[in-house]
Each structure stands twice: as C-alpha cells, then as structure tokens.
C-alpha positions as CSV (number, residue, x, y, z in Angstrom):
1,X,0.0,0.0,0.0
2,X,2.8,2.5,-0.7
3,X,5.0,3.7,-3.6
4,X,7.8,6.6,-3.7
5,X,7.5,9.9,-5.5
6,X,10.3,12.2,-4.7
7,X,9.9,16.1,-5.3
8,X,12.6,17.4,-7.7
9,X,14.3,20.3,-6.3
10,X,16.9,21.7,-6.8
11,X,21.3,21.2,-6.9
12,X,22.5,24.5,-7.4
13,X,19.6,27.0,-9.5
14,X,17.7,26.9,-6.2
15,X,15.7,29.9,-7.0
16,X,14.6,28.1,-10.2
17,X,13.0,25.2,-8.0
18,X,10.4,27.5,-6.5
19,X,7.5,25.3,-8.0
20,X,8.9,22.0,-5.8
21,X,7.6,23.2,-3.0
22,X,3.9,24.2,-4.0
23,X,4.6,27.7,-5.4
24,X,5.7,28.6,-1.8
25,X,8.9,31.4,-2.2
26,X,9.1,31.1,1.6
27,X,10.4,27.2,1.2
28,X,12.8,27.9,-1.5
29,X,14.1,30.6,0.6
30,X,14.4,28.4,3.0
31,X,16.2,26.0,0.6
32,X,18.9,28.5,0.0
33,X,19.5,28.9,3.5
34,X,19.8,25.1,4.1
35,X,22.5,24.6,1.4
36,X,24.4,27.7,2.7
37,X,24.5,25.8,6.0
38,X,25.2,22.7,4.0
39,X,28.4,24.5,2.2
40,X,29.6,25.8,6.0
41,X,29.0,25.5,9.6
42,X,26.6,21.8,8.5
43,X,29.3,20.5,7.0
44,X,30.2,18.4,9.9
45,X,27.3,17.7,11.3
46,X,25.9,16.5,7.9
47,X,28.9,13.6,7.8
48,X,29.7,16.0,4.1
49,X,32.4,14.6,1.9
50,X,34.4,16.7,-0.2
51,X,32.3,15.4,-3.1
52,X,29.4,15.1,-2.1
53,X,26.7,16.8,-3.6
54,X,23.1,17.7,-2.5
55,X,19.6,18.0,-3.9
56,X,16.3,19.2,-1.9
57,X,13.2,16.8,-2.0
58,X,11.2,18.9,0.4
59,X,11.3,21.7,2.9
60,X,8.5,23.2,5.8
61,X,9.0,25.9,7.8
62,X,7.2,25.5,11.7
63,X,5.2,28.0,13.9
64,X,8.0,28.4,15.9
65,X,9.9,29.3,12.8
66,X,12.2,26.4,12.9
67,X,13.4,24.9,8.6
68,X,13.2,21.6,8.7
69,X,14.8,21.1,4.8
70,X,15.3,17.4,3.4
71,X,18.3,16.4,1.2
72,X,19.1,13.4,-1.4
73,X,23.3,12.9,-0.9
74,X,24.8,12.0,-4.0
75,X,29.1,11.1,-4.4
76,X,30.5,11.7,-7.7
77,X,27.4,11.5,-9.2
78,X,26.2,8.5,-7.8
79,X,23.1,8.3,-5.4
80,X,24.2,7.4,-1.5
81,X,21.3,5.4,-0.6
82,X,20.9,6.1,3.4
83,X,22.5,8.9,2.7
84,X,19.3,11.1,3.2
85,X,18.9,13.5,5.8
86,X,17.0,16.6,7.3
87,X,18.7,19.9,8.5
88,X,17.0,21.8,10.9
89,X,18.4,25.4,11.2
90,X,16.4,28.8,13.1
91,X,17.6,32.2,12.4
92,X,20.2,30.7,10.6
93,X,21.6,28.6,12.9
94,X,22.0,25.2,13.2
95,X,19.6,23.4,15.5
96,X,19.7,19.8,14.6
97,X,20.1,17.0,11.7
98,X,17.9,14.1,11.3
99,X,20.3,11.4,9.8
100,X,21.5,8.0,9.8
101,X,24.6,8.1,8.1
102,X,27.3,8.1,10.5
103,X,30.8,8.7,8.7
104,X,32.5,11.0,5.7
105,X,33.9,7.9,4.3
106,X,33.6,6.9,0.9
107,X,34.2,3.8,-1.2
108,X,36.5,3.6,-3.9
109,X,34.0,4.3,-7.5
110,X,35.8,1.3,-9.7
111,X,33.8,-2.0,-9.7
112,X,35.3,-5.6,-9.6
113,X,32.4,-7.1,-11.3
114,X,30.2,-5.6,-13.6
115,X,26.3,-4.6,-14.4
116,X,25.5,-8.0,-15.8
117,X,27.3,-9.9,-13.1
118,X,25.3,-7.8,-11.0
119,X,21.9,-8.9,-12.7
120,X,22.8,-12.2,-12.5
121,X,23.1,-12.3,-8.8
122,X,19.7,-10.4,-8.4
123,X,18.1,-12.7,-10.7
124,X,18.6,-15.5,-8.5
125,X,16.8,-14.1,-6.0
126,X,13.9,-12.8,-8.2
127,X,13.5,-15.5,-10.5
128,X,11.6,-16.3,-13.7
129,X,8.8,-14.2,-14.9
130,X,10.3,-11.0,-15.1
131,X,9.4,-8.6,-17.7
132,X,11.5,-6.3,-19.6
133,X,15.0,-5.9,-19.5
134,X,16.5,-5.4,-15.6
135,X,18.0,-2.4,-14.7
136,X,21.6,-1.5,-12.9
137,X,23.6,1.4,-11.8
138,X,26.1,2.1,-9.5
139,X,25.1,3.7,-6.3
140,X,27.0,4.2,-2.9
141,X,25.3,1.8,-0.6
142,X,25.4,3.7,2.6
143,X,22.9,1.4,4.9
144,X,25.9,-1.1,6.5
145,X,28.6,0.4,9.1
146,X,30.7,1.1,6.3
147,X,29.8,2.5,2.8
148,X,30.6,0.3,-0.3
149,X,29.9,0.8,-4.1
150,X,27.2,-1.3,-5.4
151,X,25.0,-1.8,-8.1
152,X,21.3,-0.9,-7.4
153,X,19.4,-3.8,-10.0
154,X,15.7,-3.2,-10.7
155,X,13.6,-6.3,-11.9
156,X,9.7,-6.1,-12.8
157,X,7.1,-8.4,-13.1
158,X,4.1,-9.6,-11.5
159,X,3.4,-12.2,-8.6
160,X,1.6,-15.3,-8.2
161,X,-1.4,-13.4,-6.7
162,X,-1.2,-10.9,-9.4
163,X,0.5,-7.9,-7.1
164,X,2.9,-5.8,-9.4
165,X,6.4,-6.1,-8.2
166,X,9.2,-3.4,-8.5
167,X,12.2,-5.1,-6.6
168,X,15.4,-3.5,-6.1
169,X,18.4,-5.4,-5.1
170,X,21.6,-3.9,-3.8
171,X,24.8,-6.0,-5.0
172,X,28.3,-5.5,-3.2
173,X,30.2,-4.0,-6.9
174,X,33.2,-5.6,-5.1
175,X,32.3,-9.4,-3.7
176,X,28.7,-9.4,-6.0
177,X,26.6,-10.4,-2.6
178,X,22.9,-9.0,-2.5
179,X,23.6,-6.9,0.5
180,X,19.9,-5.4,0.5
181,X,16.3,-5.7,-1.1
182,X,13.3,-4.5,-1.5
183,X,9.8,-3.6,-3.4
184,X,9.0,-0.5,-4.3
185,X,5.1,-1.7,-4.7
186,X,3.5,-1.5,-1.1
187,X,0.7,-3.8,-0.1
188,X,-2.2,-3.2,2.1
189,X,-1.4,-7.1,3.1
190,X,1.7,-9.7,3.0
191,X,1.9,-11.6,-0.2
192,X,4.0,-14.2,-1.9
193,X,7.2,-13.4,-3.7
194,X,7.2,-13.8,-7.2
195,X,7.6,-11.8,-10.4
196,X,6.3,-8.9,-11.7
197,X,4.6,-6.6,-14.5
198,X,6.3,-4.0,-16.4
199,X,6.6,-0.6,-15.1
200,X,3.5,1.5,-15.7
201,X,3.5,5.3,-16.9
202,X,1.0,7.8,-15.7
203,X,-1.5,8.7,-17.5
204,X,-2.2,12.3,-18.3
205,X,-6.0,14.0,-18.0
206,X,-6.5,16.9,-19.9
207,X,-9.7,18.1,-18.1
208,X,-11.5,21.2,-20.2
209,X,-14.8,20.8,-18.7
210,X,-16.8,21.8,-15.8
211,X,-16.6,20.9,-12.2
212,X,-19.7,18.9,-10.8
213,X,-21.2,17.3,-7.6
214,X,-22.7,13.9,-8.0
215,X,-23.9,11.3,-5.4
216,X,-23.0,7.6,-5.1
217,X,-24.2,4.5,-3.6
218,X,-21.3,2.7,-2.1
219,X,-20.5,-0.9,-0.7
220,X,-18.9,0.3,2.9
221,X,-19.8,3.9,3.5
222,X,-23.7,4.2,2.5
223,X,-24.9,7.8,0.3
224,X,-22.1,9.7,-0.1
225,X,-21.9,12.8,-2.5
226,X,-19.0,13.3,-4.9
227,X,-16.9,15.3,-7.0
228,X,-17.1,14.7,-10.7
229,X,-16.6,16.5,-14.1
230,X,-19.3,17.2,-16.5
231,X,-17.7,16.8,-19.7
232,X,-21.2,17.4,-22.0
233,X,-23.5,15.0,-22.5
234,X,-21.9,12.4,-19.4
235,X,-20.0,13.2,-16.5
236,X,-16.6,11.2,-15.6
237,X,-15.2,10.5,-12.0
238,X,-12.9,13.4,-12.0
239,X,-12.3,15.1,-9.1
240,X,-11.0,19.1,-10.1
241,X,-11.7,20.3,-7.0
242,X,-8.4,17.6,-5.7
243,X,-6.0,18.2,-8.4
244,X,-8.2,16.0,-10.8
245,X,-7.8,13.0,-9.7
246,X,-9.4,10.4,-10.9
247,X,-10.6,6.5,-10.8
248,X,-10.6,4.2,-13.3
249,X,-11.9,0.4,-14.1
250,X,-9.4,-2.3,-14.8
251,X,-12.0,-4.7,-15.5
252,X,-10.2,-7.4,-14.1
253,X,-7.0,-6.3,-16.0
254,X,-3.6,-6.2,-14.5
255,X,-1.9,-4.3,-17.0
256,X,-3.0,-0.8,-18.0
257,X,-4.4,2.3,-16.7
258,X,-7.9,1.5,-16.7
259,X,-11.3,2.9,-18.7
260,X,-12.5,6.3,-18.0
261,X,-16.0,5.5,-15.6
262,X,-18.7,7.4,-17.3
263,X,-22.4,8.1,-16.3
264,X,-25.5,9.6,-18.0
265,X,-26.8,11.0,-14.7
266,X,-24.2,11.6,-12.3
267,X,-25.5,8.8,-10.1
268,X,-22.9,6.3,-9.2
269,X,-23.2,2.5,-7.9
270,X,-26.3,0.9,-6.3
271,X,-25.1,-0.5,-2.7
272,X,-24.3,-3.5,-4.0
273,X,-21.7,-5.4,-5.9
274,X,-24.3,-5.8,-9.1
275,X,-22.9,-2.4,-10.1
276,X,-18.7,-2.1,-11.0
277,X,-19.8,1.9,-10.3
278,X,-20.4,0.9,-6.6
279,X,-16.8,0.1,-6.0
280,X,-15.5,2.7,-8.2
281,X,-17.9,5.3,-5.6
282,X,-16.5,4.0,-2.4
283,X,-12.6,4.1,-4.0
284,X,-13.8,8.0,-5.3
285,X,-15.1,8.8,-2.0
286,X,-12.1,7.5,0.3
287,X,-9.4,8.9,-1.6
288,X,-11.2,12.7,-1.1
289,X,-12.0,12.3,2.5
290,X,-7.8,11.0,2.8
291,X,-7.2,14.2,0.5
292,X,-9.3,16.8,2.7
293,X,-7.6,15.0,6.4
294,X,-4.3,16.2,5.1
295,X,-5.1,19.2,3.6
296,X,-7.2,20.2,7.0
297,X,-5.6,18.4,9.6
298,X,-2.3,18.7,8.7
299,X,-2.2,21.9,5.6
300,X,-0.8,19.1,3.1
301,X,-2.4,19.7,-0.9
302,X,-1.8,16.4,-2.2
303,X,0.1,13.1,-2.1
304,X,3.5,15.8,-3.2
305,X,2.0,18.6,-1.4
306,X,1.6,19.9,-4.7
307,X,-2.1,20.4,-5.5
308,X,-1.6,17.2,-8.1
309,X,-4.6,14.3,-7.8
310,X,-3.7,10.3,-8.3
311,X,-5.0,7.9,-10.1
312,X,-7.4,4.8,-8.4
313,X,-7.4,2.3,-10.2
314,X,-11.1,-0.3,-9.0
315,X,-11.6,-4.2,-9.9
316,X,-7.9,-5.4,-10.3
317,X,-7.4,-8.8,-11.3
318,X,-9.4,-11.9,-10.5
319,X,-10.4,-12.0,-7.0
320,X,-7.2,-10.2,-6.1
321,X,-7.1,-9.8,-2.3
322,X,-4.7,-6.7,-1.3
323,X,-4.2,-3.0,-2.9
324,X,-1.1,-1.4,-3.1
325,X,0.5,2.3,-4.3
326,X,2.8,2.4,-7.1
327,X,5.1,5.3,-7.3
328,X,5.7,4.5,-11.2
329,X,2.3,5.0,-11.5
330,X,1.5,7.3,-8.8
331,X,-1.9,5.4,-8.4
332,X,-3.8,3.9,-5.8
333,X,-5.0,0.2,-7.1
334,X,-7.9,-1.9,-5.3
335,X,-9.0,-5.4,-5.7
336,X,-12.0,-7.4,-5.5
337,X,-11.7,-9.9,-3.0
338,X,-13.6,-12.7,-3.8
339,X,-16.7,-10.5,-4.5
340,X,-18.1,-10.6,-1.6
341,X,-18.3,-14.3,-0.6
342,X,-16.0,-13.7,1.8
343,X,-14.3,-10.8,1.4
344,X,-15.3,-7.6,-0.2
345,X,-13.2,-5.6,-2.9
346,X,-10.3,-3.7,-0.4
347,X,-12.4,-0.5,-0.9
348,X,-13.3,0.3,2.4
349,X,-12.1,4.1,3.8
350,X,-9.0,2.8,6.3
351,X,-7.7,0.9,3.4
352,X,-7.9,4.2,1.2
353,X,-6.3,6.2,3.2
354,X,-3.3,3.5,3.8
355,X,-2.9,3.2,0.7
356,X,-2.4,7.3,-0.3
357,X,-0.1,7.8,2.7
358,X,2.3,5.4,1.2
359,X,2.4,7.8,-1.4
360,X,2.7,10.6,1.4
361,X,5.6,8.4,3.2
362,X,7.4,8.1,-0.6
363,X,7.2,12.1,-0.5
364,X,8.9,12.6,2.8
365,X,10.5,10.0,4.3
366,X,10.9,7.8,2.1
367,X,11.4,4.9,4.7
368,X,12.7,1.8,3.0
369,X,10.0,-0.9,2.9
370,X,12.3,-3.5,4.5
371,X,13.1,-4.3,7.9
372,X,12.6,-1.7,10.6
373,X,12.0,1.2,8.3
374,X,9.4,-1.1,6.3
375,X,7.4,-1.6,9.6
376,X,7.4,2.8,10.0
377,X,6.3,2.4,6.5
378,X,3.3,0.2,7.2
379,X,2.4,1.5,10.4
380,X,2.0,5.4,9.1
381,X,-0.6,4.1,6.7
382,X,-2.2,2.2,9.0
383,X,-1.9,5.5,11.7
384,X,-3.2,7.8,9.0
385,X,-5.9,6.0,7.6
386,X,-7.2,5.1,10.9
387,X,-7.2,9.4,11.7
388,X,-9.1,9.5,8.0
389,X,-11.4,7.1,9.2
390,X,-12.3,9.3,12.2
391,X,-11.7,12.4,10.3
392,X,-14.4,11.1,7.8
393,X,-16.9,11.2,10.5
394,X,-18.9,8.3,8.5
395,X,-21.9,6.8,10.5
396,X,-21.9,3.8,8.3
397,X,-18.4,4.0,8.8
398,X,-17.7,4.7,12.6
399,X,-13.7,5.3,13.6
400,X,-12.0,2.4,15.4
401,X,-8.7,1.4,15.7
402,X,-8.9,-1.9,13.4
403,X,-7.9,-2.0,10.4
404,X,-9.7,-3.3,7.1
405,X,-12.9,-4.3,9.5
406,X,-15.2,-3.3,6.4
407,X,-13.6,-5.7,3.9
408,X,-15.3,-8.9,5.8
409,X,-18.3,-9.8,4.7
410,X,-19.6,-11.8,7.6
411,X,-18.3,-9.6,10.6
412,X,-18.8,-9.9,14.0
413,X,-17.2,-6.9,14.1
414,X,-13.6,-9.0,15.4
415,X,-12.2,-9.4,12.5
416,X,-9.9,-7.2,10.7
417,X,-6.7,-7.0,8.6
418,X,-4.7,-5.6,11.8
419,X,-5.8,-4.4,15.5
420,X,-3.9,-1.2,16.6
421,X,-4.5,-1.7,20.2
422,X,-3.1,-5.3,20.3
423,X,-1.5,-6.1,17.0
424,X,-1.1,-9.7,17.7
425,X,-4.7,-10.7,17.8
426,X,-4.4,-10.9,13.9
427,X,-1.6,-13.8,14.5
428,X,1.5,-12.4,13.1
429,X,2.3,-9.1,14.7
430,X,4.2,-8.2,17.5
431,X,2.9,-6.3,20.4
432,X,6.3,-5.4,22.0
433,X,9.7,-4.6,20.3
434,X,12.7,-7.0,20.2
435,X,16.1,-7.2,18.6
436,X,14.7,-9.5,15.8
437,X,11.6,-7.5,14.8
438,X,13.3,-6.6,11.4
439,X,13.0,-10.0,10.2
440,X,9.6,-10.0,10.0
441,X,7.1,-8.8,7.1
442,X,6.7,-5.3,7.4
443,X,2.9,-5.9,7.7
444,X,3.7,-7.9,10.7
445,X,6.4,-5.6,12.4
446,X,4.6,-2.4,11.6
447,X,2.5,-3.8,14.9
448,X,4.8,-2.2,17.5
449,X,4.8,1.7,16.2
450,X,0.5,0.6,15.7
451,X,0.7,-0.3,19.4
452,X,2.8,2.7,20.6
453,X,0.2,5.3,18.7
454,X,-2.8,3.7,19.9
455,X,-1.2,3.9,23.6
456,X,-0.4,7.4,22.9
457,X,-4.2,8.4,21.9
458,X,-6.2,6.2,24.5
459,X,-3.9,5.2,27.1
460,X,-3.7,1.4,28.7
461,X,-7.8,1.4,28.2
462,X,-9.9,-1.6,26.4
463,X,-11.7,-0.5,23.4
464,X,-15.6,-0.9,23.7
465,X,-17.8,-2.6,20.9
466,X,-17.5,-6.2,22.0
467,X,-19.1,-8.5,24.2
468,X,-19.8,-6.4,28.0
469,X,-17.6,-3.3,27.0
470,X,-14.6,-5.0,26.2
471,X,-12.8,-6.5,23.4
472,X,-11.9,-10.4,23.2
473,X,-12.0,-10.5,27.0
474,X,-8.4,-8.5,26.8
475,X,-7.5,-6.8,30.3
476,X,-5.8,-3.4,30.5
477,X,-2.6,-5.5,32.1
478,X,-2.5,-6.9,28.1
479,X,-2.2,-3.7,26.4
480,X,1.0,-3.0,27.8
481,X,4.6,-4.5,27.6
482,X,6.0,-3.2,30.8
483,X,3.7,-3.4,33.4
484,X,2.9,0.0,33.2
485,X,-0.8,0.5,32.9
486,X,-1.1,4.5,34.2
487,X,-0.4,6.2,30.8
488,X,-1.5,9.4,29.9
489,X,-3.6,9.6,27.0
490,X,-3.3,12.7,25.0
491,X,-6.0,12.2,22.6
492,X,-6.1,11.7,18.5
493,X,-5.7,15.6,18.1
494,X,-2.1,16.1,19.1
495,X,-1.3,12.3,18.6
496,X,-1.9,12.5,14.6
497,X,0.5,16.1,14.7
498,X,3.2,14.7,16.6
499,X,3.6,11.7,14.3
500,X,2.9,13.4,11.0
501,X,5.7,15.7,11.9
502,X,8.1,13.0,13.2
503,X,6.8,11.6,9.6
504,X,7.9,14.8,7.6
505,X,10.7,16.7,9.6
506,X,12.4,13.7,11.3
507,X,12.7,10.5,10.1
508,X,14.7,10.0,7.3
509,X,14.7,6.5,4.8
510,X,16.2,4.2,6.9
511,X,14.9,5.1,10.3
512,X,14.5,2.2,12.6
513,X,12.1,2.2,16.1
514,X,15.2,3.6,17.9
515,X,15.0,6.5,15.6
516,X,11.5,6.7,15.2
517,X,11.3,7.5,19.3
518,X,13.5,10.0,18.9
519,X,11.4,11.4,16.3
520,X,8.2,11.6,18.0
521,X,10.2,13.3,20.8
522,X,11.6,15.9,18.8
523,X,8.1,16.2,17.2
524,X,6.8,16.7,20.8
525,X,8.8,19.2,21.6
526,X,8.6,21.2,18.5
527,X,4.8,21.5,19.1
528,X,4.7,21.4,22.8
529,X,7.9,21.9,24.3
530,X,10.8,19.7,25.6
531,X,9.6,17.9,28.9
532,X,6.1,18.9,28.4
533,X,3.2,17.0,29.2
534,X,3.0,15.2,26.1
535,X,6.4,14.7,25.1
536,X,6.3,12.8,28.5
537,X,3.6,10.6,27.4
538,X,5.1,9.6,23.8
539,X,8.0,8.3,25.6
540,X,6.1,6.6,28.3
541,X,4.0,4.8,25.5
542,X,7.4,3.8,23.4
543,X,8.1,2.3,27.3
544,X,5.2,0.6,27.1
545,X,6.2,-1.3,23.9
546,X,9.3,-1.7,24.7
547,X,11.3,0.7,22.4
548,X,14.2,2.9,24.2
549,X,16.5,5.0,22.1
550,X,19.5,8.1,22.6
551,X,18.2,11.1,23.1
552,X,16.3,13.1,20.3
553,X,18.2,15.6,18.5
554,X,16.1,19.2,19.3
555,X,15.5,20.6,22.6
C-alpha cells in the first residue's frame, strides 16, 4: 500500500525550483538557507564529503519558525542510498540533523564485477517471470557500518497473486553479494514473492470541462456525495476540486491504466456489488475524504504537497485480495476480494487512506519498505488511515482502531486486517519490540509503532464494541509491555500532529524504532515543548512497547 514519489528540487539553481515546493517562495528561501548551512558551519554535522553533492526533496517551515529542509546525498554522481537527511536550522543557525549516516567515508567508485554480473546475482533471488529488461547502476550503498559501491538492480514483473512487483536489489560492486532488497510496490497485506509486471506510466487527463457534484451508492460507506466533471452529455469520476484526480476500471486487468468511468446522470453504484460503479464510488469517496484529512488536519495539498490528484485504479485482477501504491504510477489500485463471498473488494475508507499515505511516506521519508524502516512504512498508513477514518466522521463507517474491518463480509465486528490496540490478535504481529523485529514482514512488524500510537491516543484502556464493553476479553494489564498501565492519554488531536511531523521533519529512509522514538520526541517538543506533558507521554508509551532510544536531537 505505498510507492515513492520524490519532489525534484533543486542542486544548485535553487531559486529556479520555487515550484517544488507548491509555489511557496518562503520554502525555496528556506532551501537557499539550508545549502548555505550545508556549504559551511553543516558540513560536519551533515557527515559531508568533499564530493558530495546535495539536492532538496522537500522543505517546511514550523510556527516556531524552525526549517526543517530534506536532502538526497549524492558522491561523484552516484546516489548514497541512506544517505538522506533533514537539516533543521532557526535564524540561521544550526539546530539539529535528522540522519543515519554516520561517517565522511567513501568507497573507492571502480567495480570488480560488472552490471551484468550484477543482474545475475539479483536474478537468483527474483527469479523467472520478469518482464522487460532489468536495470543497474552504480550507487553508494550507505545502509551497512561502512559504505561500499554497489549496483542498485531493478527487476519487474508480477506475482503469483497478481501484485505488481518493482524489486530492487543492492549487489556488493566488489564481492557481487545482494547486500539489501526491496519492493517499491506496497501492499495493504503480505503476499508471496514472485515476479512482476512492467513498469506503468501515468496517464495524463487533460480536463477542459466543468466541475460537478454527483452522489453515489457505495459498498462500505452508505450515500455519499461526490466530486465529478461534466464533460457534455456524461459526466466522468474526475475530481478538479483535488487536483483531478481520478478513478478508473481495470475490468479485471492487470496491466493498464484502466477505462475512464462514465455516467449519463451523475448517479454512481447501487449499494451493492451488481454495479462495477459501486466500487468505483467508495474508492472516489475515500481517496477525497484521505485528501481533505491532510489538507485540514495537517495543511498538506496532495500526495507531493503539490495540488496534483492520483490515479485509483477499481476491480484489479481476479479475486485479487490486497491493494497497493505504485510510485511508477502514482496510483492507488484496489482489488476485488472474492466478491463478496468472503471478502469484499479492499475498498473500504481505512484501506484508502493507507494506501495514499504510502504515497505521502514516498514524498517525505521515504522509509525503506524493509526491515525496521518497512514496519514505519506500514504502520504510518495504517496510523493515517485510521485518523481518516475518524476524520471522515462516516456513521456507516464509525472510527475504530482496526484496520480493514469493512472488507469482511460476515463480521462480528472482530475481524480485521490488523488491531492497533493489540497487533497480535491478527496472529502475526508483535505487540512489543525486540532485537529480531526486522525479520519480519513489514505488515507484521509495523504492529509495534500501531501499538505505541494507539497507547499514545487512548492510554492502557480496552476498546468498547465487544461482548460487555470489552474487546476479546483483553485486560488493560494486556495492552502494555512493561507493566505499566497508568499512561497518559493525549487524545487523536495532538497524537496525529506529533507523528505526521516525526513523519515529515524527522525520520529519514532508513529510520528504525530507535530513531522513530527520537522522532516523536523531537516532534513533541517542537509542538509542545521539551519535557512537556506530552512529550512525556510519547516516551512513556514507546516504554510501554518496549522501544528505548539516545536522546532526540532538538531541545
């Protein structure tokens, strides 16, 4: 359920970039001050080698006034993968760096072995079914204790269960070992490994028509009332008031953009699965309410922050159970589920505002979708489309900190994809960090950083809607990892800023639950102060799940 866009900035015609950062001259100025520091009293701090270069994939600027301006590192050219970081500066100062790069070393730039040995060696873990030819290029692989050169390969395909897969494999350029992989297509659930389609190319809408409201009649969410285009004669799911975007039947397709959905009367789906409109309403719908939660919750215009709409993409495949966000496409795709037998198409409103905030996470952080970072990944969409769910204020629909509830068609109202409060009801996650935690599917170790936010909003407390007030017979003593059971709760209001800025202005691609702590603490105390009451309780509820790390970076 996530995918990578990264905002082009800028390497040295900064005040050419202006448009990066969505028109605003105040982030390019801050830019401009960023590289200054970058090119003196940063240097240090920023680990800078003598050729290293820097580009600018985002920037914000804080009520307090603080910059908070992300760089992409690259060395002779080549890209320094974990070599990502965010300056943080204040009346042109200097106040932190959000990093994980620890060392000015550099490898040597001549390979022993080269791009085709390099293929080879991915290929073996990849396999057959690839399509197109694979890609490789040298990068500096900065994610180990000591940078080496490397060859960053790129196979494409499609799996067994029909999920697109972009893999990337890191191969030592000395020795050939894979030292690193992973998919740049995220799933809303684990999946087999497998092969994959060829990449996919957005689609461009060139809307001349007029804006229109129309209603629809969705599977999960009841009469809802939506933002179309009335193009003379028929009106198309085109949302201008979002940066047109748009949705789009694949007609059990896995290859493709999809058919325009048209209608005579501007009255989409029935309720029910005799309609493909009904799906295509509830995708429509879900992808607006995730678009108006970041633009009023947190003052974000789009996926890029740049006023531009995706692409969702409804009835994928043949009783494909997942969605996922593409960054080659920068779309939002949904399947069908087995069509309601079971399971209805992965439509529902949590799962669309998962999905979208991978694209969000691919547009800041970038975190890695592997190992501890790939957990982050998961667990932001999970955090933000559970905030979209309440955000959404949906009666059919109520907000709940479960995930996927509305995909089940014969629900109790227990079963769900994941369960924020204890992640390992679903039988995989973990409720509590341990050393090994990055071993696990990301879906699976995205549980801890669930568990911490939902301990962070409610405190050690049961959630209601089962049985005599409680859920699954769970005791408050169960929510917790460390005995503690007093937490403060601080509510979903300042919960949702403090991580969506730990999100944007602290956590960098390879950020692990160590570094995620610290991030919510600096979070904290940009928004309420160091040692406040609420950075207090985000480190009492990473206690609670068992996550300790140095000290954050701002004060």
């Amino acid at each position: 359920m996530q995918s990578r866009l990264l905002t082009i900035a800028i390497v040295s015609a900064l005040a050419a970039s202006a448009p990066a950062f969505a028109g605003n001259a105040l982030h390019s100025s801050a830019v401009v001050r960023a590289k200054a520091l970058i090119d003196g009293p940063a240097a240090k701090v920023v680990r800078r080698a003598s050729a290293d270069a820097f580009r600018a994939s985002d920037a914000d600027i804080d009520a307090k006034g603080t910059e908070h301006v992300r760089f992409q590192r690259t060395y002779r050219g080549l890209p320094v993968i974990g070599g990502d970081f965010v300056l943080h500066s204040r009346n042109g100062k200097v106040v932190g760096v959000s990093q994980t790069l620890t060392t000015t070393a550099r490898p040597g730039l001549v390979p022993s072995i080269d791009a085709n040995h390099a293929i080879v060696e991915a290929g073996t873990r990849f396999g057959a079914g690839f399509k197109g030819a694979p890609k490789a290029h040298l990068v500096v692989y900065a994610l180990g204790a000591k940078p080496v050169l490397a060859y960053e390969v790129v196979f494409s395909g499609i799996k067994r269960d029909q999920t697109p897969t972009d893999m990337h494999y890191f191969v030592d350029a000395t020795s050939g070992r894979v030292l690193k992989q992973w998919d740049t297509v995220e799933t809303a659930i684990p999946g087999p490994d497998g092969s994959c389609i060829s990449s996919v190319t957005q689609q461009t809408r060139n809307v001349a028509a007029t804006a229109a409201v129309g209603s629809g009649k969705t599977l999960t969410e009841g009469a809802v009332a939506l933002n179309t285009t009335n193009c003379g004669g028929h009106y198309e799911l085109i949302d201008q008031t979002r940066g047109n975007g748009y949705t789009t039947n694949m007609a059990m397709r896995t290859a493709g953009m999809g058919s325009t959905y048209k209608d005579a009367d501007n009255k989409w789906g029935t309720g029910t699965l005799t309609s493909s409109k009904t799906v295509a309403a509830d995708a429509h719908y879900g992808v607006a309410m995730t678009w108006d939660y970041y633009l009023d919750v947190h003052g974000r215009h789009g996926i890029a922050d740049n006023g531009q709409g995706a692409l969702s993409r409804v009835h994928y495949g043949r009783n494909y159970f997942n969605a996922f966000w593409f960054d080659g496409c920068f779309c939002m795709t949904f399947g069908d589920g087995d069509n309601g037998v079971t399971a209805n198409p992965l439509i529902a409103l949590d799962v669309a505002g998962h999905e979208m905030s991978h694209g969000v996470t691919s547009n800041t952080a970038n975190l890695n979708y592997e190992g501890e970072s790939g957990g982050l990944n998961e667990a932001n969409s999970d955090i933000m489309g559970t905030m979209v769910e309440f955000y959404a204020n949906n009666a059919k629909d109520p907000g709940d900190y479960m995930i996927g509830e509305k995909i089940f068609t014969h629900n109790d109202g227990t079963k769900a994809l994941r369960y924020m409060f204890k992640p390992s009801l679903d039988g995989g996650s973990r409720d509590c960090y341990s050393s090994d935690i990055g071993d696990l599917d990301v879906h699976y170790s995205s549980g801890v950083a669930n568990h911490f936010y939902y301990l962070l909003v409610a405190g050690a407390t049961v959630p209601s809607g089962f049985g005599a007030g409680t859920w699954a017979n769970l005791k408050v003593a169960d929510l917790v990892c460390n005995g503690n059971t007093s937490l403060v709760k601080i509510g979903r209001k300042a919960a949702q800023q403090i991580w969506y800025r730990a999100m944007t202005h602290y956590m960098t691609s390879n950020t692990d639950y160590a570094g995620a702590r610290a991030a919510t603490l600096d979070a904290a105390t940009e928004l309420y102060g160091f040692g406040s009451a609420k950075y207090a309780a985000v480190a009492a509820a990473w206690d609670a799940v068992g996550v300790a790390a140095p000290a954050p970076t701002l004060r």
